[in-house]
PyMOL Python script that loads the backbone (N, CA, C, O; Angstrom):
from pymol import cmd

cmd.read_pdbstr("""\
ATOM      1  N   UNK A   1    -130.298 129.538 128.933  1.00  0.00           N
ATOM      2  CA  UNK A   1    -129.757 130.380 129.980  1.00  0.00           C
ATOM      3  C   UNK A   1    -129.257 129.495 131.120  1.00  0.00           C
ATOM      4  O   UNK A   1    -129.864 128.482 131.468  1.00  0.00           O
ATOM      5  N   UNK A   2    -128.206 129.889 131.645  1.00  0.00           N
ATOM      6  CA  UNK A   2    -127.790 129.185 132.907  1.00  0.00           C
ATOM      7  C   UNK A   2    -128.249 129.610 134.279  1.00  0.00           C
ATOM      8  O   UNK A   2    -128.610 130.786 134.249  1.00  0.00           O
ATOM      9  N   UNK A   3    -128.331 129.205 135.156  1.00  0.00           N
ATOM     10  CA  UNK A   3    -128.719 129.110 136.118  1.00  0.00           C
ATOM     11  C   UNK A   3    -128.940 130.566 136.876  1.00  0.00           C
ATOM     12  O   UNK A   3    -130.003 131.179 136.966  1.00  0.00           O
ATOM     13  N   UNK A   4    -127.884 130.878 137.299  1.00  0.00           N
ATOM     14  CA  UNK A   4    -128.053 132.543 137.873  1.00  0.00           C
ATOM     15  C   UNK A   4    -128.524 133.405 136.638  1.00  0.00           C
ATOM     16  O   UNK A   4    -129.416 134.124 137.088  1.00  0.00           O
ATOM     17  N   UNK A   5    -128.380 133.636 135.509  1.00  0.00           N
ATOM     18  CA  UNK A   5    -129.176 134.367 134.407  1.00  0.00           C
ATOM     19  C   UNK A   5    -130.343 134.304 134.485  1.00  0.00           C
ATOM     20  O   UNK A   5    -130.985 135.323 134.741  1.00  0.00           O
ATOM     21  N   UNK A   6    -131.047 132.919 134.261  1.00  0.00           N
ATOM     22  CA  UNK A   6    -132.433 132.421 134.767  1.00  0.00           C
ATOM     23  C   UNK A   6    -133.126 132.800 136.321  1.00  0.00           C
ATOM     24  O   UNK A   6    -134.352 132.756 136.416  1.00  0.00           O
ATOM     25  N   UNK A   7    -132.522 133.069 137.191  1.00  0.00           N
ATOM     26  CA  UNK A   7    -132.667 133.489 139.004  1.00  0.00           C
ATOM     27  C   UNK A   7    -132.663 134.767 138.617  1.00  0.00           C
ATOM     28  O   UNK A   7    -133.698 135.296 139.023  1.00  0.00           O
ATOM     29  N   UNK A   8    -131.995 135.509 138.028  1.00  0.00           N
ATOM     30  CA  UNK A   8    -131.943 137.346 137.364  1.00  0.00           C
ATOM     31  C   UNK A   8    -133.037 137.347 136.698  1.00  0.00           C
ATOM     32  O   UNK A   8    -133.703 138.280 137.146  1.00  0.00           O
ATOM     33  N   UNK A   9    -133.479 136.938 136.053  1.00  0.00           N
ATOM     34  CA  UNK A   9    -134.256 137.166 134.844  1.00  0.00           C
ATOM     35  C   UNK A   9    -135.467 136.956 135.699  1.00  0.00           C
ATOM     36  O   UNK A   9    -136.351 137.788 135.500  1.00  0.00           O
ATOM     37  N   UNK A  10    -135.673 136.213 136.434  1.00  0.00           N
ATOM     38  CA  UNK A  10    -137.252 135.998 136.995  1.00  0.00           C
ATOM     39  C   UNK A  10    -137.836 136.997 137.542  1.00  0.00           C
ATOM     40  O   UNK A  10    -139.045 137.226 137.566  1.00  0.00           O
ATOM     41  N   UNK A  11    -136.318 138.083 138.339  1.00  0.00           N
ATOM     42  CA  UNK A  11    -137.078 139.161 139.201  1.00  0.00           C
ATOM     43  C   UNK A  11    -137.527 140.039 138.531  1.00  0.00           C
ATOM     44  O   UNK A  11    -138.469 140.736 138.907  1.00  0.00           O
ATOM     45  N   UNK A  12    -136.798 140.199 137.148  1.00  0.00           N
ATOM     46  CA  UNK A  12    -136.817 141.695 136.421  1.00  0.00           C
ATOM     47  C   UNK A  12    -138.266 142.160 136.268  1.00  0.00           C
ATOM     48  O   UNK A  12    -138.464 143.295 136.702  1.00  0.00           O
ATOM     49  N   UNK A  13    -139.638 141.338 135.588  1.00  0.00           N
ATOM     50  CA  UNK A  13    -140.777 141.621 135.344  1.00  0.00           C
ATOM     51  C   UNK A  13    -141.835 140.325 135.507  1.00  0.00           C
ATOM     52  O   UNK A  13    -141.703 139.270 136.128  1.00  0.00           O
ATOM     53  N   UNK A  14    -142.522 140.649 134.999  1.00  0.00           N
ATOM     54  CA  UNK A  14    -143.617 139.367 135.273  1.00  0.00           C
ATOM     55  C   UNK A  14    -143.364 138.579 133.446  1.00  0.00           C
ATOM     56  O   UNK A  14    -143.495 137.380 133.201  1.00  0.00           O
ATOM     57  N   UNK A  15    -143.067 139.448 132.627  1.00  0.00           N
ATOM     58  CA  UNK A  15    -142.505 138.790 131.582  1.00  0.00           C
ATOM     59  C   UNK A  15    -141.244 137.879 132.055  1.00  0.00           C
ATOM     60  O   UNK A  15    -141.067 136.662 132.016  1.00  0.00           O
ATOM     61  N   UNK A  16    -140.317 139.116 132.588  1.00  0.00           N
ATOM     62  CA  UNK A  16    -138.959 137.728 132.558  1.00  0.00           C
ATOM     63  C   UNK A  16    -139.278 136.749 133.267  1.00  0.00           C
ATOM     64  O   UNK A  16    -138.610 135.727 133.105  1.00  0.00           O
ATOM     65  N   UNK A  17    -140.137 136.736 134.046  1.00  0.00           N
ATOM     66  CA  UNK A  17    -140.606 135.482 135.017  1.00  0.00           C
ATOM     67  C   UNK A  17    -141.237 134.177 134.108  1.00  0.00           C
ATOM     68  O   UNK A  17    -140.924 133.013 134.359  1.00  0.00           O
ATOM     69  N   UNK A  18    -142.214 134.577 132.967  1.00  0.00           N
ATOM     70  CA  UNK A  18    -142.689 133.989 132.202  1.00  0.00           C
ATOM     71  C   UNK A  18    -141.354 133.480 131.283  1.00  0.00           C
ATOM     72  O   UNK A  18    -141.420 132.264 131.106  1.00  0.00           O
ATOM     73  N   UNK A  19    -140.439 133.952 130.802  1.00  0.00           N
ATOM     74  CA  UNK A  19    -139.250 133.962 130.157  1.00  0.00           C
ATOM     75  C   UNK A  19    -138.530 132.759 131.030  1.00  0.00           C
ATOM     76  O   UNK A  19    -138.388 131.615 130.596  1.00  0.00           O
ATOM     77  N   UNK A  20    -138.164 133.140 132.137  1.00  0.00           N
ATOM     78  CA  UNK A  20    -137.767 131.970 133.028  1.00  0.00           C
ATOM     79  C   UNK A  20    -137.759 131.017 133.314  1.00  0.00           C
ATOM     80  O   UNK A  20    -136.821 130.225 133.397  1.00  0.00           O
ATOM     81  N   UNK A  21    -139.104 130.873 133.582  1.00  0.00           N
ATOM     82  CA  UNK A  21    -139.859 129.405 133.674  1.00  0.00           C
ATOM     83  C   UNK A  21    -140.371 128.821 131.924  1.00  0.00           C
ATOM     84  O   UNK A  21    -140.830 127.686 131.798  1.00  0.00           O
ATOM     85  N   UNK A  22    -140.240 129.579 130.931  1.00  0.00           N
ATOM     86  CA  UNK A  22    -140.436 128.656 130.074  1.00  0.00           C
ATOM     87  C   UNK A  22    -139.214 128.521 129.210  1.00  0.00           C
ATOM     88  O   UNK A  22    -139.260 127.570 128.430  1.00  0.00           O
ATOM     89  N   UNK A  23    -138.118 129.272 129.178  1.00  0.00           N
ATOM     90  CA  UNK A  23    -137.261 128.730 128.286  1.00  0.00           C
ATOM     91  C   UNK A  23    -135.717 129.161 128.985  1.00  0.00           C
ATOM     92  O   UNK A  23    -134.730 129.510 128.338  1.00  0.00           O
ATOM     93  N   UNK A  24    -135.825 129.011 130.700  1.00  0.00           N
ATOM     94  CA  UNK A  24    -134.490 129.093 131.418  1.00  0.00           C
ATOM     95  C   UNK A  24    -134.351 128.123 131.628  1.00  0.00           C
ATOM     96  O   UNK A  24    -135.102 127.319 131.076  1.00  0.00           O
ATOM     97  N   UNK A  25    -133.033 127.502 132.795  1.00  0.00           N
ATOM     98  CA  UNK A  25    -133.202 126.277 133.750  1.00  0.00           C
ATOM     99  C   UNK A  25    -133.870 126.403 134.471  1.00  0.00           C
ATOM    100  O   UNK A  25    -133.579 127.196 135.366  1.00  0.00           O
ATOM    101  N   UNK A  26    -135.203 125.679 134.519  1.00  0.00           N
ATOM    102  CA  UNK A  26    -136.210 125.901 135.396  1.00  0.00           C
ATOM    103  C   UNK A  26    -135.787 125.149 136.705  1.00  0.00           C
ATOM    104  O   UNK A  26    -135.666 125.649 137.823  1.00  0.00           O
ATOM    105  N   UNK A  27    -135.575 123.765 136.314  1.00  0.00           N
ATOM    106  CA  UNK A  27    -134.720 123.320 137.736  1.00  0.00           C
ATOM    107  C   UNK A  27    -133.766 123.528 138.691  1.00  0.00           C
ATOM    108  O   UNK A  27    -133.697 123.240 139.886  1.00  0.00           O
ATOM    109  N   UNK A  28    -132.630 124.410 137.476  1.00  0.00           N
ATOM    110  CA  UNK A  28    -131.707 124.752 138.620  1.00  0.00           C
ATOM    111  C   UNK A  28    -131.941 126.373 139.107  1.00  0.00           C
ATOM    112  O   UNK A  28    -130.956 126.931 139.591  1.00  0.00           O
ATOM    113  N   UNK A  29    -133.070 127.059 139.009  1.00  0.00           N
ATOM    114  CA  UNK A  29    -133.331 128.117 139.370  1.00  0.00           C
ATOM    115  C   UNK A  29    -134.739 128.152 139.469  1.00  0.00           C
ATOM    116  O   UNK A  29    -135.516 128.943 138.934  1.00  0.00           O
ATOM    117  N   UNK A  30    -135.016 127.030 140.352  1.00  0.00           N
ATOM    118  CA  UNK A  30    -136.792 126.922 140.572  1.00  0.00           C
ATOM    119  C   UNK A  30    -136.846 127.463 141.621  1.00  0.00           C
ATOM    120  O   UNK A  30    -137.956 127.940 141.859  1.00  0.00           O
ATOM    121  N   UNK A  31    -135.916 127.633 142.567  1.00  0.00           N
ATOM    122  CA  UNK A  31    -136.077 128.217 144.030  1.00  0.00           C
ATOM    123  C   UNK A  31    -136.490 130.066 143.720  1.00  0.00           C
ATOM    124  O   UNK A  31    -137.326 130.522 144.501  1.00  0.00           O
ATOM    125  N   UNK A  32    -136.016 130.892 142.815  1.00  0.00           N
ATOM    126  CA  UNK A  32    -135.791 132.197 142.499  1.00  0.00           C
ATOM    127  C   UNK A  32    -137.117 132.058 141.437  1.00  0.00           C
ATOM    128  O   UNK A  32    -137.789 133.087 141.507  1.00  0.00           O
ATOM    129  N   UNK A  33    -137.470 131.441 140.835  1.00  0.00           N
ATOM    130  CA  UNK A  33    -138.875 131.146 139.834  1.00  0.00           C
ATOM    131  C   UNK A  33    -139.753 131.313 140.877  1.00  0.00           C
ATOM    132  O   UNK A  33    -140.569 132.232 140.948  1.00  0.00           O
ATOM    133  N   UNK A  34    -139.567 130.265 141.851  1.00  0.00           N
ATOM    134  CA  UNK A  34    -141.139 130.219 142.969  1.00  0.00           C
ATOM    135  C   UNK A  34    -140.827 132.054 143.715  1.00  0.00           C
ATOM    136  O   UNK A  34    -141.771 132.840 143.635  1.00  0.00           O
ATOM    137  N   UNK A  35    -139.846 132.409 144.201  1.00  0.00           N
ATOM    138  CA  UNK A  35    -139.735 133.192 144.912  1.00  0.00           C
ATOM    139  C   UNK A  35    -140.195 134.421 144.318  1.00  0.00           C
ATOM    140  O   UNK A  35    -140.741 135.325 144.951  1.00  0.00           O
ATOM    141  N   UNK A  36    -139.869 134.430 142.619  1.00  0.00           N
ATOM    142  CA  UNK A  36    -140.394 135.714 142.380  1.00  0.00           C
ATOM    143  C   UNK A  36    -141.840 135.406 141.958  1.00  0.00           C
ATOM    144  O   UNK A  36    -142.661 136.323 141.941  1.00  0.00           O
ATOM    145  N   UNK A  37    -142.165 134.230 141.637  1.00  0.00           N
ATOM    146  CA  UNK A  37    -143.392 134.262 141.547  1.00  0.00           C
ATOM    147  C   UNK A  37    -144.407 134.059 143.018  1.00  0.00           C
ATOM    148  O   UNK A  37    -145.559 133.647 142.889  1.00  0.00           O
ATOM    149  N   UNK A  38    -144.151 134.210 143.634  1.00  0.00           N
ATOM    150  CA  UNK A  38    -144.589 134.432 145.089  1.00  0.00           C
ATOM    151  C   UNK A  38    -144.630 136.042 145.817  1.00  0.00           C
ATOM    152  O   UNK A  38    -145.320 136.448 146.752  1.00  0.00           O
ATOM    153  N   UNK A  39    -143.559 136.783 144.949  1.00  0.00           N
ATOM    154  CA  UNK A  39    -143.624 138.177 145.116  1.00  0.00           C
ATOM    155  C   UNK A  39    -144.649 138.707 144.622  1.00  0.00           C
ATOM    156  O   UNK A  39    -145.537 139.249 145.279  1.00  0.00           O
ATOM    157  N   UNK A  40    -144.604 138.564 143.075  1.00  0.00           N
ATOM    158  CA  UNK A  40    -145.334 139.071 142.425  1.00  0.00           C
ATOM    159  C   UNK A  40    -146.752 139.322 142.665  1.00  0.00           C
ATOM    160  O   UNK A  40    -147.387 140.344 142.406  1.00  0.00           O
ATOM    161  N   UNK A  41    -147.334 137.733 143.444  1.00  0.00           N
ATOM    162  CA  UNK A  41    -148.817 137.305 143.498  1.00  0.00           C
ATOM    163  C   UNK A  41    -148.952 138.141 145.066  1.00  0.00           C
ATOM    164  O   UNK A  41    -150.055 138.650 145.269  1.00  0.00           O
ATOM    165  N   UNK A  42    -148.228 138.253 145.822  1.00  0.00           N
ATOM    166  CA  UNK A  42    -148.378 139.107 147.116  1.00  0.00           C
ATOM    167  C   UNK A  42    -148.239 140.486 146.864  1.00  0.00           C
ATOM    168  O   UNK A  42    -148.659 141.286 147.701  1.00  0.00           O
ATOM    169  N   UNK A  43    -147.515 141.011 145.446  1.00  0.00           N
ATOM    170  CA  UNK A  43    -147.655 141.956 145.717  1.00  0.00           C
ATOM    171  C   UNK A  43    -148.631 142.974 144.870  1.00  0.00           C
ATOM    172  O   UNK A  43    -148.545 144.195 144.734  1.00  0.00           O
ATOM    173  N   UNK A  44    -149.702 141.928 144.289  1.00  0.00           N
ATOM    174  CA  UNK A  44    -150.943 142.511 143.785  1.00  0.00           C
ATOM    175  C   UNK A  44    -152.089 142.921 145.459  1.00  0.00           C
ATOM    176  O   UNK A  44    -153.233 143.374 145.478  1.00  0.00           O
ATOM    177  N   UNK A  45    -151.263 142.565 146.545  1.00  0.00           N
ATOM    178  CA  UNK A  45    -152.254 143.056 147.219  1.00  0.00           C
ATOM    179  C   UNK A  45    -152.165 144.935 147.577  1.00  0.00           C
ATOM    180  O   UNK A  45    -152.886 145.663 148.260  1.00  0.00           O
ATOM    181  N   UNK A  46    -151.290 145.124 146.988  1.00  0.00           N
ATOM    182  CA  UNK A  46    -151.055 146.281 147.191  1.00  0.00           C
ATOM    183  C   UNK A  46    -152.313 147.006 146.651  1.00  0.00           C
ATOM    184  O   UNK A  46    -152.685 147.290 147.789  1.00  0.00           O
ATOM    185  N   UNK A  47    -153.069 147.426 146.043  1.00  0.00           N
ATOM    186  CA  UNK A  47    -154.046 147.604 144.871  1.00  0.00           C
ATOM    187  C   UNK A  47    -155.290 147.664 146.526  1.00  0.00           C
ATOM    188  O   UNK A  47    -156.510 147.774 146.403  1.00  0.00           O
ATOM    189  N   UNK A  48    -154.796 147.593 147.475  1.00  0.00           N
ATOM    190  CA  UNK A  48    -155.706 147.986 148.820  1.00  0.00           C
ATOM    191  C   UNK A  48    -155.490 149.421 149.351  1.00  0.00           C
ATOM    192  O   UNK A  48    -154.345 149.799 149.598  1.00  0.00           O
ATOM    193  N   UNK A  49    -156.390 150.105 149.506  1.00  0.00           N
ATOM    194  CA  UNK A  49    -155.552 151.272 149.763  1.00  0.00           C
ATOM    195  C   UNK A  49    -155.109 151.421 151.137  1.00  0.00           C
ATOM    196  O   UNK A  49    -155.673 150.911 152.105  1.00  0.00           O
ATOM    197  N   UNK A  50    -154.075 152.145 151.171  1.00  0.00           N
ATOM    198  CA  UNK A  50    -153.253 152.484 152.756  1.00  0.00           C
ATOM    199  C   UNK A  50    -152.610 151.897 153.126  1.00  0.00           C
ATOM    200  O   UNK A  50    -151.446 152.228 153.353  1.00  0.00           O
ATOM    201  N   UNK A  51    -153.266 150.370 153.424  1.00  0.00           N
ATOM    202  CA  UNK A  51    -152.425 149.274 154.100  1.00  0.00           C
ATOM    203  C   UNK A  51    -151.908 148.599 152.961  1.00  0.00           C
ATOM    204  O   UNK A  51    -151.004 147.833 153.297  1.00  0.00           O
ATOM    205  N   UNK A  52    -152.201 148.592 151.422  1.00  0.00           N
ATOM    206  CA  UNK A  52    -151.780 148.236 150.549  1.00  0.00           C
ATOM    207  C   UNK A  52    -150.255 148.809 150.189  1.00  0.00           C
ATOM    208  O   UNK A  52    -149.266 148.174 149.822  1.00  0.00           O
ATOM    209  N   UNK A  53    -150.414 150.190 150.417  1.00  0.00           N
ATOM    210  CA  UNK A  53    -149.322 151.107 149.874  1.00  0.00           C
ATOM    211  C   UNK A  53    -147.735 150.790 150.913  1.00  0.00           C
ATOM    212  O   UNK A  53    -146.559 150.931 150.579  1.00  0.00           O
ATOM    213  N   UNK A  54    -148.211 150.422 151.959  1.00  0.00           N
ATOM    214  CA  UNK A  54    -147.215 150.084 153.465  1.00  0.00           C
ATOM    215  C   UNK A  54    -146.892 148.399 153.000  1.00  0.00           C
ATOM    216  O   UNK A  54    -145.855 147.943 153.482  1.00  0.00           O
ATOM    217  N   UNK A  55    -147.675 147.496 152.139  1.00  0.00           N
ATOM    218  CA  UNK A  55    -147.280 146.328 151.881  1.00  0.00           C
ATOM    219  C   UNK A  55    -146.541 146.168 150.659  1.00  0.00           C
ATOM    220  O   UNK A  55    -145.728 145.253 150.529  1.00  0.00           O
ATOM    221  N   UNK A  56    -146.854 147.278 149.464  1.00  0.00           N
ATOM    222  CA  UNK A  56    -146.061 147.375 148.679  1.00  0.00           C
ATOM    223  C   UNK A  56    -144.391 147.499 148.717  1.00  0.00           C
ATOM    224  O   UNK A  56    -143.544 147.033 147.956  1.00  0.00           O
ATOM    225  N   UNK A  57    -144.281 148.255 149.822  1.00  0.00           N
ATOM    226  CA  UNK A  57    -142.988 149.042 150.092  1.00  0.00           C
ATOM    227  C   UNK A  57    -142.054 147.316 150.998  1.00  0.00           C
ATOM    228  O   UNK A  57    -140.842 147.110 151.068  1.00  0.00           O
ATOM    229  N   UNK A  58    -143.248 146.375 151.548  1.00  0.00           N
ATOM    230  CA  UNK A  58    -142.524 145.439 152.007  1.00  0.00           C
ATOM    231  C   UNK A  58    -142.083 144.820 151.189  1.00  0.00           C
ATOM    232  O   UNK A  58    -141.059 144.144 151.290  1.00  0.00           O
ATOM    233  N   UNK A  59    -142.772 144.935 150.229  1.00  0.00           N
ATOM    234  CA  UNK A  59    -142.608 143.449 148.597  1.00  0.00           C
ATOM    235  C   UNK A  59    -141.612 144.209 147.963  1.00  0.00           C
ATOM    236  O   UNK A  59    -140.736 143.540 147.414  1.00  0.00           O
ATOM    237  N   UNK A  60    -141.503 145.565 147.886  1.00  0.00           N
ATOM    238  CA  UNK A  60    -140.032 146.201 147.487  1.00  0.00           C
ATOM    239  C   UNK A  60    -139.162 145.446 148.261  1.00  0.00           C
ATOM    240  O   UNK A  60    -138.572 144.451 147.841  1.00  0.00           O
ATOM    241  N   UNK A  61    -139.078 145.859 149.292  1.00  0.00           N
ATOM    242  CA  UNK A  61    -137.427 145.049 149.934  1.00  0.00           C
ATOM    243  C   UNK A  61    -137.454 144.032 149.733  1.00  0.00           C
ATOM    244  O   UNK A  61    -136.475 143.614 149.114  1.00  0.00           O
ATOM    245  N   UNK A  62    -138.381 143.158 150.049  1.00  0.00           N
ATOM    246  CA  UNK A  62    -138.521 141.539 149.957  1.00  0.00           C
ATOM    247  C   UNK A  62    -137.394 141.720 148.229  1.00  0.00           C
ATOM    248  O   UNK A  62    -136.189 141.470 148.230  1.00  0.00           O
ATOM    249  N   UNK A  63    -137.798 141.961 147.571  1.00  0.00           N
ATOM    250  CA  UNK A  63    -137.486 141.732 145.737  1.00  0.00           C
ATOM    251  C   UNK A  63    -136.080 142.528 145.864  1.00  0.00           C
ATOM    252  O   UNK A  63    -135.348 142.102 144.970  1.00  0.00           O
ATOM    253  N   UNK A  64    -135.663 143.156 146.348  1.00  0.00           N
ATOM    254  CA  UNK A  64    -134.501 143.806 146.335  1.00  0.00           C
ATOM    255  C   UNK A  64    -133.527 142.713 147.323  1.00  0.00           C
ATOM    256  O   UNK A  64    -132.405 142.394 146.930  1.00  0.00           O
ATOM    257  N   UNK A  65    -133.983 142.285 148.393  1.00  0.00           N
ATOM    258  CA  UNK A  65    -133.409 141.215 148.739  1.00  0.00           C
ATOM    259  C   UNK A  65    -133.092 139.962 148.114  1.00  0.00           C
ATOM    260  O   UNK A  65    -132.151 139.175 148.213  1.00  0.00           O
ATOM    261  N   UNK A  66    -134.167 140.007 147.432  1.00  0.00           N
ATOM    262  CA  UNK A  66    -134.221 138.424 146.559  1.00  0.00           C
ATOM    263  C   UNK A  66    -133.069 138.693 145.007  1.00  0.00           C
ATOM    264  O   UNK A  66    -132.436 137.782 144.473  1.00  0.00           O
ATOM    265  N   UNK A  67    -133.062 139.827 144.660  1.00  0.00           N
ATOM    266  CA  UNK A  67    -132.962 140.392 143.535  1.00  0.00           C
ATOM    267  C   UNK A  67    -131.426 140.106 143.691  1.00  0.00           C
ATOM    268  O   UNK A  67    -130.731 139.641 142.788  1.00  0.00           O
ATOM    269  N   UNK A  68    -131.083 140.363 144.654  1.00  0.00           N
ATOM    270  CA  UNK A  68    -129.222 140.745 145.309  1.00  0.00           C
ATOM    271  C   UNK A  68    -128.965 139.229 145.539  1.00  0.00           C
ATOM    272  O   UNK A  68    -127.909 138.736 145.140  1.00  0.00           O
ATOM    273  N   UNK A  69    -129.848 138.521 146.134  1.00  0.00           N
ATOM    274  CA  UNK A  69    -129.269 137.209 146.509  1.00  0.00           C
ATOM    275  C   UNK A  69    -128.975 136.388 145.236  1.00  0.00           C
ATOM    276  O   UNK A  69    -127.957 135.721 145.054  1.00  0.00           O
ATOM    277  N   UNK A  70    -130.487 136.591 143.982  1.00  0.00           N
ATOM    278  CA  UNK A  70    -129.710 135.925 142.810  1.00  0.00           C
ATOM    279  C   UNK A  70    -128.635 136.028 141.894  1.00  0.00           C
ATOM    280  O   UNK A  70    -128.044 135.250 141.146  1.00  0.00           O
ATOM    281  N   UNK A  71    -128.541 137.642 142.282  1.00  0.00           N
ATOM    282  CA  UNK A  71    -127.230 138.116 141.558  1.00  0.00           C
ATOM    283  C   UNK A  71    -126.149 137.607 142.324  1.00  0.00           C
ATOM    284  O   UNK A  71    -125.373 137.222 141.449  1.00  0.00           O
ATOM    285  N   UNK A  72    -125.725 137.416 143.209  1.00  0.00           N
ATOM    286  CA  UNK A  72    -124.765 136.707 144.217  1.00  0.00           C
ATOM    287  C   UNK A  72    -124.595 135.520 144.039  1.00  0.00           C
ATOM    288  O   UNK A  72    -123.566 135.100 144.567  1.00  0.00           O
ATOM    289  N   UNK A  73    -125.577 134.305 143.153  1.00  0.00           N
ATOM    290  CA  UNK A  73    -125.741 132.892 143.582  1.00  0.00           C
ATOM    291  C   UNK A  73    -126.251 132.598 144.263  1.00  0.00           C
ATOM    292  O   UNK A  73    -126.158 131.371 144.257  1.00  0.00           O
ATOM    293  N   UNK A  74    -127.262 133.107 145.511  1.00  0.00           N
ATOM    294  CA  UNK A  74    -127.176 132.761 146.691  1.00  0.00           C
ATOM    295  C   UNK A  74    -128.531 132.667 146.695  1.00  0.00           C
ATOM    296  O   UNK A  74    -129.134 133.707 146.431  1.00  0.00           O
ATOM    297  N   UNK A  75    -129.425 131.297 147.018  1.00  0.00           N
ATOM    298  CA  UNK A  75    -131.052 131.277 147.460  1.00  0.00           C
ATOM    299  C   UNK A  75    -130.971 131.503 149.256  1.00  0.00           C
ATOM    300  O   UNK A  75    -130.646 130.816 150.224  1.00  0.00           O
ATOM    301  N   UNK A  76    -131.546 133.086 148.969  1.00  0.00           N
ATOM    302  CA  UNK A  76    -132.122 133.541 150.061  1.00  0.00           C
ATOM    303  C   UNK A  76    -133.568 134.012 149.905  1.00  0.00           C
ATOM    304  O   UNK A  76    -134.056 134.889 149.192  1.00  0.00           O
ATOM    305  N   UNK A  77    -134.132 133.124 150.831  1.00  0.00           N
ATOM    306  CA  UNK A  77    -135.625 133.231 151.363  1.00  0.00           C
ATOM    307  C   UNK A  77    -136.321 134.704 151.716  1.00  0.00           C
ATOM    308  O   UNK A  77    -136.176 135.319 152.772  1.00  0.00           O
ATOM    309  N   UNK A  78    -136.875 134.990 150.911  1.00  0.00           N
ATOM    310  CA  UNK A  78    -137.615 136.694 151.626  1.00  0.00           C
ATOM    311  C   UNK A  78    -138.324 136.610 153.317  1.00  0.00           C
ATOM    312  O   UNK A  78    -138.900 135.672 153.868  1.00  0.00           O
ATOM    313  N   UNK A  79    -138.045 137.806 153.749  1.00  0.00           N
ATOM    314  CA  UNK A  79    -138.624 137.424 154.963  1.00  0.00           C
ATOM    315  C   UNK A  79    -140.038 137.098 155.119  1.00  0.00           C
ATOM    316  O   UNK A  79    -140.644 137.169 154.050  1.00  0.00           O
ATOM    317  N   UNK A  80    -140.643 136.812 155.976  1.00  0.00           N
ATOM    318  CA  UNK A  80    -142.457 136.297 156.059  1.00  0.00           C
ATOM    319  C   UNK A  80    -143.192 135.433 154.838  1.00  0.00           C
ATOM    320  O   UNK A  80    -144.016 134.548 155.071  1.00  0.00           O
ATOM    321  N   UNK A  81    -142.785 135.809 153.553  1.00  0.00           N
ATOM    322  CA  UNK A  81    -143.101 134.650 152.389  1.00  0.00           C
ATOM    323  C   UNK A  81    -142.273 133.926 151.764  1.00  0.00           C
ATOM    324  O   UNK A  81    -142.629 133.342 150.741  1.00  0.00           O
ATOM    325  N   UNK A  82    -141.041 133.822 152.239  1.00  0.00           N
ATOM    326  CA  UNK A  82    -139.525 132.674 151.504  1.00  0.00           C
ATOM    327  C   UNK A  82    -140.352 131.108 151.988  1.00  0.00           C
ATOM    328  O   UNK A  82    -139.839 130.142 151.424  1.00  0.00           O
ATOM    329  N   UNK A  83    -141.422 130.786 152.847  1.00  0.00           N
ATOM    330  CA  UNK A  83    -141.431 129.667 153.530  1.00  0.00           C
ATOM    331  C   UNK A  83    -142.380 128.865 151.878  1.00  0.00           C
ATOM    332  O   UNK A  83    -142.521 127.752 151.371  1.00  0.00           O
ATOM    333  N   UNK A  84    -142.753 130.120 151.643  1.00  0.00           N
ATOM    334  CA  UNK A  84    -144.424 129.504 150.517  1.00  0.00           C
ATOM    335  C   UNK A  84    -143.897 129.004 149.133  1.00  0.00           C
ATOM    336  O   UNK A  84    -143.333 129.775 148.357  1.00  0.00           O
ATOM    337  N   UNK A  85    -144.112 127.635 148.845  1.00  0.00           N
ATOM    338  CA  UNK A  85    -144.006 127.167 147.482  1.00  0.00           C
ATOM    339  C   UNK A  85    -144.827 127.359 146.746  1.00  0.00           C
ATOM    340  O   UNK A  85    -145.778 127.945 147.265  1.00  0.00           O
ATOM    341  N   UNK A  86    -144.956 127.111 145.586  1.00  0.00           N
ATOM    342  CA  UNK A  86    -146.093 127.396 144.855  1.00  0.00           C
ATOM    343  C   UNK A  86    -145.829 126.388 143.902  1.00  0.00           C
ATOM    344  O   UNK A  86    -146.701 125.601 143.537  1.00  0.00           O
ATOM    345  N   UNK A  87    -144.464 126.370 143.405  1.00  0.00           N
ATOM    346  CA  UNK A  87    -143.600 125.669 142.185  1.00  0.00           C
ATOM    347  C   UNK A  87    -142.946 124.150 142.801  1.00  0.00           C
ATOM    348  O   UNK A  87    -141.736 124.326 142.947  1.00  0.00           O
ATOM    349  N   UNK A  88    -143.183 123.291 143.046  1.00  0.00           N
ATOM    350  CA  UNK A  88    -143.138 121.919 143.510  1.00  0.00           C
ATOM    351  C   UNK A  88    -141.544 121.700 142.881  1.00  0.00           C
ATOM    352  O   UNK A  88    -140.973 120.617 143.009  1.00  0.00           O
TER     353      UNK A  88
END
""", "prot")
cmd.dss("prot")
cmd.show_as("cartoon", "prot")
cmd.util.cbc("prot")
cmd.orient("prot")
């Protein structure tokens, strides 16, 4: 897969993410790899109730943001967690 296919593919599920990182360009779409895998892991906090359900709805936009930027080409940072690596 090429590069933006691989940045698409990461947001779709926690499979395509796994899909991504093991048989995309992991390098040239490590920025959209860490990012959705940084969604994902923030947005198991949802599973809190109340304040969970109000953080879910943030990790929605966050991923809809992220989601649009890889479809575009474009590494854009989610707001409040774009700063966090995880993926070196």
């Amino acid at each position: 897969m090429d590069t933006k296919t691989t940045g698409i593919v990461a947001y779709l599920t926690w499979i395509g993410l796994l899909v991504a990182f093991l048989a995309g360009d992991k390098e040239g779409a490590k920025f959209h790899i860490n990012q959705s895998l940084v969604l994902f892991l923030f947005g198991l906090l949802g599973a809190i109730p109340f304040v969970g359900w109000a953080w879910d709805v943030f990790i929605f936009v966050c991923w809809i943001i992220a989601f649009v930027g890889a479809c575009q080409g474009q590494e854009k940072e989610v707001p409040l967690l774009g700063k966090i690596k995880i993926i070196k």
